[in-house]
The first five atom37 places (N, CA, C, CB, O) and aatype in JSON, in Angstrom:
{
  "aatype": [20, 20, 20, 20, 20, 20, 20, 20, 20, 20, 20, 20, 20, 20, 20, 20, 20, 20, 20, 20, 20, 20, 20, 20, 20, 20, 20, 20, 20, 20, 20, 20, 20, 20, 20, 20, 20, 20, 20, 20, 20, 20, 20, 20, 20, 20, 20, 20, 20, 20, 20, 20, 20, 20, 20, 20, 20, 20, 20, 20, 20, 20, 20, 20, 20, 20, 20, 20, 20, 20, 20, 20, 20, 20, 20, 20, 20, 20, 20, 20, 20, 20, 20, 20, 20, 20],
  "atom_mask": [
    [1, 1, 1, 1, 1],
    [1, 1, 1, 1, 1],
    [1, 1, 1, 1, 1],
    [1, 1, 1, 1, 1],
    [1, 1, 1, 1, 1],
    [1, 1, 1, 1, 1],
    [1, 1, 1, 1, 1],
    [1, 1, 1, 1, 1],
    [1, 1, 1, 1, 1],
    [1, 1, 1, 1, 1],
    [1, 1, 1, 1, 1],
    [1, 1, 1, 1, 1],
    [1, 1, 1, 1, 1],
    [1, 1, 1, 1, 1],
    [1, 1, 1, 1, 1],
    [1, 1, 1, 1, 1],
    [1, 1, 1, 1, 1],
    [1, 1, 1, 1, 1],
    [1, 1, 1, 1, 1],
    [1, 1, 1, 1, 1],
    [1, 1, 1, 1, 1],
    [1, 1, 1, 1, 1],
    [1, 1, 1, 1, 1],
    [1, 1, 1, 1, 1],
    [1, 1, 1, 1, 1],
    [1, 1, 1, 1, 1],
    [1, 1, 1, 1, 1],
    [1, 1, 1, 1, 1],
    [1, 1, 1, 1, 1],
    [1, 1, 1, 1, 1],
    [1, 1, 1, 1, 1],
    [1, 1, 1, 1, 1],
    [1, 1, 1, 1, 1],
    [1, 1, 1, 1, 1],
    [1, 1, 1, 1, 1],
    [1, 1, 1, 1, 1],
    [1, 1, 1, 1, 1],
    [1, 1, 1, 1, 1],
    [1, 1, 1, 1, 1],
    [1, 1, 1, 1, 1],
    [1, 1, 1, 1, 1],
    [1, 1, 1, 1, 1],
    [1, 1, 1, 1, 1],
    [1, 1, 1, 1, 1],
    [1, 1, 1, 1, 1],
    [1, 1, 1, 1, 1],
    [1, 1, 1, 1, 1],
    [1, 1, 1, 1, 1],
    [1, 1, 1, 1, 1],
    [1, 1, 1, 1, 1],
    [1, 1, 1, 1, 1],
    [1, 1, 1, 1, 1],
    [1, 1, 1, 1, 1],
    [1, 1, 1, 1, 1],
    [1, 1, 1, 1, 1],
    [1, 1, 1, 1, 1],
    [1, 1, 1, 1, 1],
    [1, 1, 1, 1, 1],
    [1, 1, 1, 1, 1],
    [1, 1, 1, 1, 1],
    [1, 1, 1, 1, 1],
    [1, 1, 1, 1, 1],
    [1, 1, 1, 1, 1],
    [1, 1, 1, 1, 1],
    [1, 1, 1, 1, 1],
    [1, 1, 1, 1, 1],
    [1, 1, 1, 1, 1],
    [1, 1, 1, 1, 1],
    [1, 1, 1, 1, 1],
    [1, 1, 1, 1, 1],
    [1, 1, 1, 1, 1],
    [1, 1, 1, 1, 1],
    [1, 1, 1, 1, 1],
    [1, 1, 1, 1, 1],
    [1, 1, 1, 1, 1],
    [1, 1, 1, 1, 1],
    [1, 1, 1, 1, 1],
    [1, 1, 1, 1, 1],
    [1, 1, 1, 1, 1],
    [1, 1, 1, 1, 1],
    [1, 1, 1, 1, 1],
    [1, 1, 1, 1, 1],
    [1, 1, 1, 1, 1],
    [1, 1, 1, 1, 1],
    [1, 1, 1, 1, 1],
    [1, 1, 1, 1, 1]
  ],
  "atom_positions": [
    [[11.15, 12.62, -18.25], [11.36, 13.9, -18.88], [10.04, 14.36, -19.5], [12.48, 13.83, -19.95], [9.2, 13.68, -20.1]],
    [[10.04, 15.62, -19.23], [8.4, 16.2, -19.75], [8.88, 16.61, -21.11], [7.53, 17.76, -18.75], [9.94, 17.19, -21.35]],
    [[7.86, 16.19, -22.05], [7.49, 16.99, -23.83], [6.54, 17.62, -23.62], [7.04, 16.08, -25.26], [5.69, 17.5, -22.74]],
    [[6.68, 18.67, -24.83], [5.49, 19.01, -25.47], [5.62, 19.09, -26.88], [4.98, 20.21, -24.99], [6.63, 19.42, -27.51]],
    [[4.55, 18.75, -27.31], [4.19, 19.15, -28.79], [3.18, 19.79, -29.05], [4.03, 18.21, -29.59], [2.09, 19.46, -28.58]],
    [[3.4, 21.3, -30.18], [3.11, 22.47, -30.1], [1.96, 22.19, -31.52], [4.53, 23.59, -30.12], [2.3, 21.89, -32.67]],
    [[0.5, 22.41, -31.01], [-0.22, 22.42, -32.05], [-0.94, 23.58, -32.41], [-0.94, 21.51, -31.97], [-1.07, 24.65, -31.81]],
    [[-1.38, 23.18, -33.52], [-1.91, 24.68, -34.81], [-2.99, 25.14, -34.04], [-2.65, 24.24, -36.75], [-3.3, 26.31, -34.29]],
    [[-3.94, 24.34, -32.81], [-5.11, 24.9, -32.18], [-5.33, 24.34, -31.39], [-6.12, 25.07, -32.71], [-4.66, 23.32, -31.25]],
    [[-6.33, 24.61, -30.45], [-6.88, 23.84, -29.49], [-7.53, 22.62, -30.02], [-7.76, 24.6, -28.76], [-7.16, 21.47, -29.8]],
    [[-8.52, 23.0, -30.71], [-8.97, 21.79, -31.73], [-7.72, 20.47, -31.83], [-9.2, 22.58, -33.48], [-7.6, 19.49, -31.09]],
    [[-7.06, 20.81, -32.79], [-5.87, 19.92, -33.1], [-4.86, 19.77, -31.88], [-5.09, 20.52, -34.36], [-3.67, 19.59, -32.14]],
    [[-5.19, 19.82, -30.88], [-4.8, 19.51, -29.56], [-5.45, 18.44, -29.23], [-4.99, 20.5, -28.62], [-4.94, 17.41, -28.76]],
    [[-6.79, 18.66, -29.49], [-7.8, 17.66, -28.58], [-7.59, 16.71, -28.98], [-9.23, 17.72, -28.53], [-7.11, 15.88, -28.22]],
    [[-7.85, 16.35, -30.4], [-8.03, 15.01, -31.5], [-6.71, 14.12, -31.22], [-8.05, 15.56, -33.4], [-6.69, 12.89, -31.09]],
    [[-5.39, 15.18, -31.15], [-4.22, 14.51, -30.75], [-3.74, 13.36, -29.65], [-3.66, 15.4, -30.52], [-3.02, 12.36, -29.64]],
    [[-4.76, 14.27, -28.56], [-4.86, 13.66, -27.33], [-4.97, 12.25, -27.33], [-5.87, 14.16, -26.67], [-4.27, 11.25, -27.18]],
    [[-6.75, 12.75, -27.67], [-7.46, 11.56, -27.73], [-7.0, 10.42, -28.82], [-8.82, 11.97, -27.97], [-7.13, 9.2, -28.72]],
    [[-6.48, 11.12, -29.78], [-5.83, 9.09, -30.26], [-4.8, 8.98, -29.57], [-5.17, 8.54, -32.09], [-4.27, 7.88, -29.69]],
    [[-4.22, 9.76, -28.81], [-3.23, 9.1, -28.06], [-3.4, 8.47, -26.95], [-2.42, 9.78, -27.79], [-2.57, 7.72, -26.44]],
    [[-5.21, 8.89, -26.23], [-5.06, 8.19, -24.88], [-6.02, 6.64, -25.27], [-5.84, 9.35, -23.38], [-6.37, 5.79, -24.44]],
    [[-6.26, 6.61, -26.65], [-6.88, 5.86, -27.13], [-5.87, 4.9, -27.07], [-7.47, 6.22, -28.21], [-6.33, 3.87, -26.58]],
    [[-4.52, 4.8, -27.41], [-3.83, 3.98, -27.83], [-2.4, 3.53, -26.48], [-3.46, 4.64, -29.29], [-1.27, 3.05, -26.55]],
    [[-3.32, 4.05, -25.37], [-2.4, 3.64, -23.93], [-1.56, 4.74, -24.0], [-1.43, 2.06, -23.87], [-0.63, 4.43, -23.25]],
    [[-1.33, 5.84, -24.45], [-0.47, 7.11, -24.13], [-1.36, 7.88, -23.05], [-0.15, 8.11, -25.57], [-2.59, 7.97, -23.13]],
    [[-0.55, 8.44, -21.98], [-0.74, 9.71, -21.13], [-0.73, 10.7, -21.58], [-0.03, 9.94, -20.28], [0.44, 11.03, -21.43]],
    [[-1.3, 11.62, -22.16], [-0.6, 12.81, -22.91], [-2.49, 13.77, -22.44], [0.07, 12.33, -25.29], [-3.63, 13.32, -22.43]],
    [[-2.04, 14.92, -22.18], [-2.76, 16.02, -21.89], [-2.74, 17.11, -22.57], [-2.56, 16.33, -20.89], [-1.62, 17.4, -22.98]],
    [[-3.85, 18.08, -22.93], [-3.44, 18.91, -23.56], [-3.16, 20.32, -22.33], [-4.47, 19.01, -24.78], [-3.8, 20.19, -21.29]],
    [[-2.52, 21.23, -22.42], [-1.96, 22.1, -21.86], [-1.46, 23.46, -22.58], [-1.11, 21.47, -21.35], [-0.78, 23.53, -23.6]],
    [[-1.84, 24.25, -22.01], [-1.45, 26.09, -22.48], [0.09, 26.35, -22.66], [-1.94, 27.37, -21.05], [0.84, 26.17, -21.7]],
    [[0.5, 26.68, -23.63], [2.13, 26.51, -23.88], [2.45, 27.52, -23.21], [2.81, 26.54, -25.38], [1.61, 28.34, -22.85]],
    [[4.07, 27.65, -22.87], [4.46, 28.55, -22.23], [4.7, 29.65, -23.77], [5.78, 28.01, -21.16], [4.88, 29.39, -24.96]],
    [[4.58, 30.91, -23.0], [4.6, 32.14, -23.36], [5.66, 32.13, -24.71], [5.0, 33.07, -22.08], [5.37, 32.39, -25.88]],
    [[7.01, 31.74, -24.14], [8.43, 31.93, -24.99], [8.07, 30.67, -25.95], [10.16, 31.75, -23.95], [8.99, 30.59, -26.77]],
    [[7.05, 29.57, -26.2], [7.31, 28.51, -27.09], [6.31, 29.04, -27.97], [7.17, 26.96, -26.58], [6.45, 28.49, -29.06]],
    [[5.07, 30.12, -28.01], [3.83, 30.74, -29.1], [4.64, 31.1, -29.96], [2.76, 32.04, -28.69], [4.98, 32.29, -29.98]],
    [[5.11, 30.28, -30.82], [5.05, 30.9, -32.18], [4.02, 31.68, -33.64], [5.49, 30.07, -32.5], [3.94, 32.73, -34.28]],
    [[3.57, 30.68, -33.59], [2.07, 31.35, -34.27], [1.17, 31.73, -33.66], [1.32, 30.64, -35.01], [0.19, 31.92, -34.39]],
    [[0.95, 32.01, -32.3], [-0.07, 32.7, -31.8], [-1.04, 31.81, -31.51], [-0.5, 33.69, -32.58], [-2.04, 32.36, -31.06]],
    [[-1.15, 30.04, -31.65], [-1.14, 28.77, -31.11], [-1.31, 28.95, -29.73], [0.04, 28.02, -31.43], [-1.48, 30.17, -29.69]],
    [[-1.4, 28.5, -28.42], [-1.12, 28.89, -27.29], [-1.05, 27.08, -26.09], [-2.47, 30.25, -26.98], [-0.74, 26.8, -24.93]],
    [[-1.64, 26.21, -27.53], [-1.86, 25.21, -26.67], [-0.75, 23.99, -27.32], [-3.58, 24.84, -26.63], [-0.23, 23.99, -28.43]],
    [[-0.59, 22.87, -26.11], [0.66, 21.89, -26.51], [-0.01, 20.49, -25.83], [2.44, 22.44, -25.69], [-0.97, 20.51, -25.06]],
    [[0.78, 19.12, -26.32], [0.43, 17.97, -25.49], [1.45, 17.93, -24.63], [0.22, 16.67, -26.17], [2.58, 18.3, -24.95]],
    [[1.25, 17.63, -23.88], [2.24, 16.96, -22.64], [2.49, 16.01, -22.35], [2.09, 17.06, -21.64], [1.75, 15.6, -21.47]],
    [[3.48, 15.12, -22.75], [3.19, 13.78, -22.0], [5.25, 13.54, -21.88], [1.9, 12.22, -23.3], [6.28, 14.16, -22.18]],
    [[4.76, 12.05, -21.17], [6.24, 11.69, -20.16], [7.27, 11.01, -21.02], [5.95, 10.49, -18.77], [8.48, 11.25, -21.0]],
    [[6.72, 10.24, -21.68], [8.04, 9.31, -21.96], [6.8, 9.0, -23.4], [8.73, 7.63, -20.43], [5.79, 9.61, -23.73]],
    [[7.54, 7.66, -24.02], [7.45, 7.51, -25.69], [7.49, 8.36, -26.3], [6.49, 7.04, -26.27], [6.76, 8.13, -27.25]],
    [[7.89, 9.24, -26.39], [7.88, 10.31, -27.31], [7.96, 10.37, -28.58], [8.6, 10.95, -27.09], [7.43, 11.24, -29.27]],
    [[9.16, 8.7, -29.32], [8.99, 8.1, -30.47], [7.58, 7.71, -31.0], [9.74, 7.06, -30.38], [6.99, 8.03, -32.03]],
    [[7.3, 7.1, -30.22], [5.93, 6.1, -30.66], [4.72, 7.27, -31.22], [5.18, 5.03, -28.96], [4.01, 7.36, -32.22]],
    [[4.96, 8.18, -29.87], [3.52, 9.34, -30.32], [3.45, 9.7, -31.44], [3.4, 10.73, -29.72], [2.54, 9.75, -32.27]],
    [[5.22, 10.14, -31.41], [5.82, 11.16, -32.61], [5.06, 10.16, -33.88], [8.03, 11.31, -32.7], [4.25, 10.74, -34.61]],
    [[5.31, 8.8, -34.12], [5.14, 8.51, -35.21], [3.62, 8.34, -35.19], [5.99, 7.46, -35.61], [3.11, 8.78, -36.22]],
    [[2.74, 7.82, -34.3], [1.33, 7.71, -34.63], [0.84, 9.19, -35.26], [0.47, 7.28, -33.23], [0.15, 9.24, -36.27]],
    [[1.16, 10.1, -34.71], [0.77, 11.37, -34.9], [0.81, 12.0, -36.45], [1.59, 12.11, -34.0], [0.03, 12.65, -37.15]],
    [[2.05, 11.48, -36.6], [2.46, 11.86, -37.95], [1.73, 10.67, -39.36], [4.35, 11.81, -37.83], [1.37, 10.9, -40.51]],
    [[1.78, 9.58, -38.64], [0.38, 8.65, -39.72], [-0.49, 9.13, -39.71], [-0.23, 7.3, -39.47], [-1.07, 9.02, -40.79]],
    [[-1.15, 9.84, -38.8], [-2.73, 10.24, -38.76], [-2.71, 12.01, -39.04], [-3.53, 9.77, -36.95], [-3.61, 12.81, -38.76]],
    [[-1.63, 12.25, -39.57], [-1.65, 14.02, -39.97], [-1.99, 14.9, -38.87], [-2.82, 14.46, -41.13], [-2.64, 15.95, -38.96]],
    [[-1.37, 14.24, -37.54], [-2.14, 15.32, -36.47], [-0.58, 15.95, -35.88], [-3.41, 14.34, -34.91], [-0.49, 16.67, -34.88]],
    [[0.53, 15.55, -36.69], [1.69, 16.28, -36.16], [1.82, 17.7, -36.57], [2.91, 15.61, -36.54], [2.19, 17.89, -37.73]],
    [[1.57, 18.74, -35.79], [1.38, 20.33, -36.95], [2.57, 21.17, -36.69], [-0.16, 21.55, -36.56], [2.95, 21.98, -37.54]],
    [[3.47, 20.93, -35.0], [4.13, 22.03, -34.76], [5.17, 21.24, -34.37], [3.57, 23.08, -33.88], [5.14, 20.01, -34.35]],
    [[6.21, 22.01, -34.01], [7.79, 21.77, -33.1], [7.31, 21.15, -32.38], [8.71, 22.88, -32.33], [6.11, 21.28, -32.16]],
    [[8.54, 19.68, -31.37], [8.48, 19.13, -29.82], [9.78, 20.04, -28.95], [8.84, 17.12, -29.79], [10.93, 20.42, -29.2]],
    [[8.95, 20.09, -27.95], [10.37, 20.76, -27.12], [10.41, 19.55, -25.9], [10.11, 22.78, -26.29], [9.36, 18.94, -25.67]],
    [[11.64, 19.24, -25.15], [12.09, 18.52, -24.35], [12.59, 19.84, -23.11], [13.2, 17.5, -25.12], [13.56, 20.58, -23.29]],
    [[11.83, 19.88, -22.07], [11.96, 20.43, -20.9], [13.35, 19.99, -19.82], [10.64, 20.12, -20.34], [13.7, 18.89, -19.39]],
    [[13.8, 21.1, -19.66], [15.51, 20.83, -19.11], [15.35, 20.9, -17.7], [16.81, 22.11, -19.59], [14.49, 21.63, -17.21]],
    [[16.01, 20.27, -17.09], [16.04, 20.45, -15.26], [15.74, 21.61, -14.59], [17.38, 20.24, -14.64], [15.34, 21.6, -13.42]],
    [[15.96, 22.98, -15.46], [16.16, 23.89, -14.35], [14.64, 24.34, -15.44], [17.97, 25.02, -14.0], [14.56, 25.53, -15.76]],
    [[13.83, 23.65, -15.8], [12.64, 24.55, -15.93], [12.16, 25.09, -17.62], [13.07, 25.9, -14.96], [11.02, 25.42, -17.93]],
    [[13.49, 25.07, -18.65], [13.68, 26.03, -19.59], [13.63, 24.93, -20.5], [14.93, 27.05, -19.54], [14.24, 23.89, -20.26]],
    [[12.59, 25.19, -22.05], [12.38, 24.07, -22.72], [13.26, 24.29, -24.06], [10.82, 23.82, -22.93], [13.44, 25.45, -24.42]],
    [[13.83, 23.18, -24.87], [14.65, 22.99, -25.79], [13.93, 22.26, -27.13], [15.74, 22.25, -25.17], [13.08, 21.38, -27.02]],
    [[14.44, 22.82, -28.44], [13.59, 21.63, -29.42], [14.34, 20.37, -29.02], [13.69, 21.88, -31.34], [15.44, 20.32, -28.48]],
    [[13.43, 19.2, -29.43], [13.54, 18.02, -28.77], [14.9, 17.36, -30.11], [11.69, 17.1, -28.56], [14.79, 18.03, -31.14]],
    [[15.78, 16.52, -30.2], [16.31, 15.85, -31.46], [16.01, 14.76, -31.3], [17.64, 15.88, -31.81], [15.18, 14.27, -30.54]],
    [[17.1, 14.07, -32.46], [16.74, 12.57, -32.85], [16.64, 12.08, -31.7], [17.71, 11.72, -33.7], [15.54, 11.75, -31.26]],
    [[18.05, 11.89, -30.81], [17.74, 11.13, -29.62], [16.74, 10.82, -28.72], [18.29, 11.41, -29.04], [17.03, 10.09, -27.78]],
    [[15.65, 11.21, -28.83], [14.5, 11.94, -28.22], [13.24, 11.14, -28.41], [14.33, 13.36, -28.84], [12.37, 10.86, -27.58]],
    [[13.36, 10.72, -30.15], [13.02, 10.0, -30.5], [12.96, 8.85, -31.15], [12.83, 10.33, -30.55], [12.32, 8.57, -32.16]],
    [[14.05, 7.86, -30.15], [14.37, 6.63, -30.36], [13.59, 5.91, -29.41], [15.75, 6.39, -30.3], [13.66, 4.68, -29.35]]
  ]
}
């Protein structure tokens, strides 16, 4: 299942990344879709699976800034819940 997590900038995209690919995560940064810009933000990480683990490194290191959405079969993305991140 594809995530994203929606950050405050490109900047705070990058840094995200990179401790994540630092720490054996896949995660890319990527241009959010149109309907997820809330603040006028435009960029998100992407990655496949752990979504727990990121979630929490991210949030030790203050680089968690925006919503996760969890991408649905037919294309259309949802905020992500707990389950999501177990």
């Amino acid at each position: 299942m594809k995530y994203l997590i929606m950050c405050k900038s490109l900047t705070n995209a990058e840094r995200a990344a990179l401790l994540l690919e630092r720490r054996g995560f896949s995660a890319s940064v990527v241009k959010a879709p149109q309907s997820l810009r809330e603040n006028g933000c435009g960029y998100a990480l992407s990655l496949y699976r752990r979504l727990g683990e990121a979630v929490r490194l991210l949030q030790n290191n203050r680089l968690l800034t925006g919503k996760i959405y969890r991408r649905g079969e037919d294309g259309s993305y949802e905020e992500a819940d707990a389950r999501d991140l177990s």
